[in-house]
C-alpha positions as CSV (number, residue, x, y, z in Angstrom):
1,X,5.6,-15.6,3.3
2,X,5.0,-19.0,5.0
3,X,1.7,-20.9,4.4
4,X,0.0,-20.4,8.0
5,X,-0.6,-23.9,10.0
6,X,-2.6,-24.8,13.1
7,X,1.0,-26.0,14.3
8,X,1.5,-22.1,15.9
9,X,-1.7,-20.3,15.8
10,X,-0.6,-16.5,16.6
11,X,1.8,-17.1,13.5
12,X,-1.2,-18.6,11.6
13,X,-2.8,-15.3,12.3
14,X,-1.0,-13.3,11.5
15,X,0.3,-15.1,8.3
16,X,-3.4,-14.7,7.2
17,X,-3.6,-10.8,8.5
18,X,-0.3,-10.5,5.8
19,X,-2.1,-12.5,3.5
20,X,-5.6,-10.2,3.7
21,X,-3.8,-6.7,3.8
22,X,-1.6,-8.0,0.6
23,X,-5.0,-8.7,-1.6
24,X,-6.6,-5.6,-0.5
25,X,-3.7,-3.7,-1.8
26,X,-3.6,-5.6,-5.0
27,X,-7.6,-5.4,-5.3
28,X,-6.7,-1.1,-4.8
29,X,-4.3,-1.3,-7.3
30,X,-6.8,-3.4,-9.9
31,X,-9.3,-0.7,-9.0
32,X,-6.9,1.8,-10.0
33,X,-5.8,0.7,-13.2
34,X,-9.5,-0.3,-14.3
35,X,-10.4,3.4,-14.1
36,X,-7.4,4.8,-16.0
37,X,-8.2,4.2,-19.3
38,X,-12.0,5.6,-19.2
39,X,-10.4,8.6,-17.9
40,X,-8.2,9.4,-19.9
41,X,-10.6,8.9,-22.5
42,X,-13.0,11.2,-21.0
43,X,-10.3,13.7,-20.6
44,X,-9.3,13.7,-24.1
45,X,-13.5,13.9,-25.2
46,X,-13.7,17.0,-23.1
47,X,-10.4,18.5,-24.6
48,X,-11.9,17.7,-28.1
49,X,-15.6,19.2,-27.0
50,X,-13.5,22.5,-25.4
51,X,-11.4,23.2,-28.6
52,X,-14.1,23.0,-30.8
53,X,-15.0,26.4,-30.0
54,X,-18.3,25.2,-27.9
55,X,-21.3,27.7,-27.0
56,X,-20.9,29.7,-24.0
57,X,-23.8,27.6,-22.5
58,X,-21.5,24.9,-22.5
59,X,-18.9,26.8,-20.3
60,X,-20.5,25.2,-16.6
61,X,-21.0,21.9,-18.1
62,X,-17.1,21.3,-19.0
63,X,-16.3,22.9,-15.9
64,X,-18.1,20.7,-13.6
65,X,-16.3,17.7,-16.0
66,X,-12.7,19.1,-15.3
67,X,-14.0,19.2,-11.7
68,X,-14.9,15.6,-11.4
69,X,-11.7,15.0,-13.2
70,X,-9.8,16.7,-10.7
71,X,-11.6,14.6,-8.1
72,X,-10.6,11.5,-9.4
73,X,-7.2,12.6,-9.6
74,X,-7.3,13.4,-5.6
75,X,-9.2,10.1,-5.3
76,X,-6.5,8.2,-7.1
77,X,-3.9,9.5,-5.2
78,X,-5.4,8.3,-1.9
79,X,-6.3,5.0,-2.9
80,X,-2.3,4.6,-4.0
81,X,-1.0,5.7,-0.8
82,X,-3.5,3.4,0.8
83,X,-2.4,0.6,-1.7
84,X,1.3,1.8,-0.5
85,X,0.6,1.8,2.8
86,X,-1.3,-1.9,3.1
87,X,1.4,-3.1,0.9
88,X,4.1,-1.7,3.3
89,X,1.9,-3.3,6.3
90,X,2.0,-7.3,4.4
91,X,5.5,-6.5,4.2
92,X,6.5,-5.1,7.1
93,X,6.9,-6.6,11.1
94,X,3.7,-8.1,12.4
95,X,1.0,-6.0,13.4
96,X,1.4,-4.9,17.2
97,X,-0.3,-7.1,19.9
98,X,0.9,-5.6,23.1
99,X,-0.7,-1.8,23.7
100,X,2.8,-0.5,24.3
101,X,3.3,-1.2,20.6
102,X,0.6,0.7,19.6
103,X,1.8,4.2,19.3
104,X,4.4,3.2,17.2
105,X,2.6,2.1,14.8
106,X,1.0,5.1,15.2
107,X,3.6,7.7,14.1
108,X,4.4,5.4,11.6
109,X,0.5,5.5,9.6
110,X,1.5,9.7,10.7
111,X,4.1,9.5,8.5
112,X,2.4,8.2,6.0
113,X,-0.3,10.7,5.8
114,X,0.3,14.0,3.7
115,X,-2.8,16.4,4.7
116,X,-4.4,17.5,7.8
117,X,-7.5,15.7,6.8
118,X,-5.5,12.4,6.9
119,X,-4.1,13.1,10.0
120,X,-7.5,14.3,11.5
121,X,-9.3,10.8,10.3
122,X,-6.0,9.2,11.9
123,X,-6.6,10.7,15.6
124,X,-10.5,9.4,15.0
125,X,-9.7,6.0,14.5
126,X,-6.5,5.7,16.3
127,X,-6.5,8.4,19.2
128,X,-3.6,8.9,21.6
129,X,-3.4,7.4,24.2
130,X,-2.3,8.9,28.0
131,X,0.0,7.0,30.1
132,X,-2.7,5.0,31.3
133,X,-3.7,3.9,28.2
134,X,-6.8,5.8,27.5
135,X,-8.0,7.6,24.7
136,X,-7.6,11.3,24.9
137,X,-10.2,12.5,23.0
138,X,-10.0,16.4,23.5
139,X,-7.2,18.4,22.0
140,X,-4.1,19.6,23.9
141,X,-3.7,22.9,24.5
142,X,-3.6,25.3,21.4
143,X,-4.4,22.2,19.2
144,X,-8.5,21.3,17.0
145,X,-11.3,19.7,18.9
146,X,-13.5,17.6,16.5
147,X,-17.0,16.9,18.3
């Protein structure tokens, strides 16, 4: 990646778009690897606290900690297909300027994107657009309004 320069400003731009969507990845990935070791740990206290033979009052309590467990897992996940995904973006062609570009771009954040919920938060913030360029912001025919 070139240094940008006031010599040809659009590539100035978007050398410092690269340059900001490369440290938000790495600042995700730091984030990620700062929590794994307290949660492993944590895991490995709640294995200990579970096969100690622990009162059935305890039951709910280690429950809710696998729980919250299992949430970090899911959030982990996300934030390294986000990580993937900005790194992919630094790396990849330069981010569309023309609307006619837009779309696909589009289909390829789609293809990125595992759950509905992804692809739901992906029609919020990027909507289709009709051939006149304007958001449609109702479902098709058969498809999910969100209001």
């Amino acid at each position: 990646m070139t240094i940008p320069t006031e010599t040809n400003p659009p590539a100035a731009e978007a050398a410092l778009l690269a340059l900001a969507v490369a440290a938000a990845a790495a600042l995700i990935e730091l984030a990620i690897q700062d929590s794994l070791a307290p949660i492993e740990a944590l895991g490995r206290a709640i294995a200990r606290i579970a096969a100690s033979a622990p009162s059935p009052a305890l039951a709910p309590e280690l429950a809710a900690c696998v729980e919250s467990l299992q949430f970090h897992d899911r959030m982990t996940q996300q934030l390294i297909q986000a990580r993937d995904l900005l790194a992919g973006a630094a790396d990849g062609p330069a981010p569309p300027t023309e609307p006619r570009d837009w779309p696909a771009l589009r289909e390829r954040l789609r293809a990125h994107f595992t759950t509905d919920s992804h692809h739901m938060l992906l029609n919020l913030l990027m909507p289709a657009r009709d051939r006149h360029g304007h958001a449609r912001l109702h479902a098709d025919e058969g498809g999910v309004e969100l209001f």
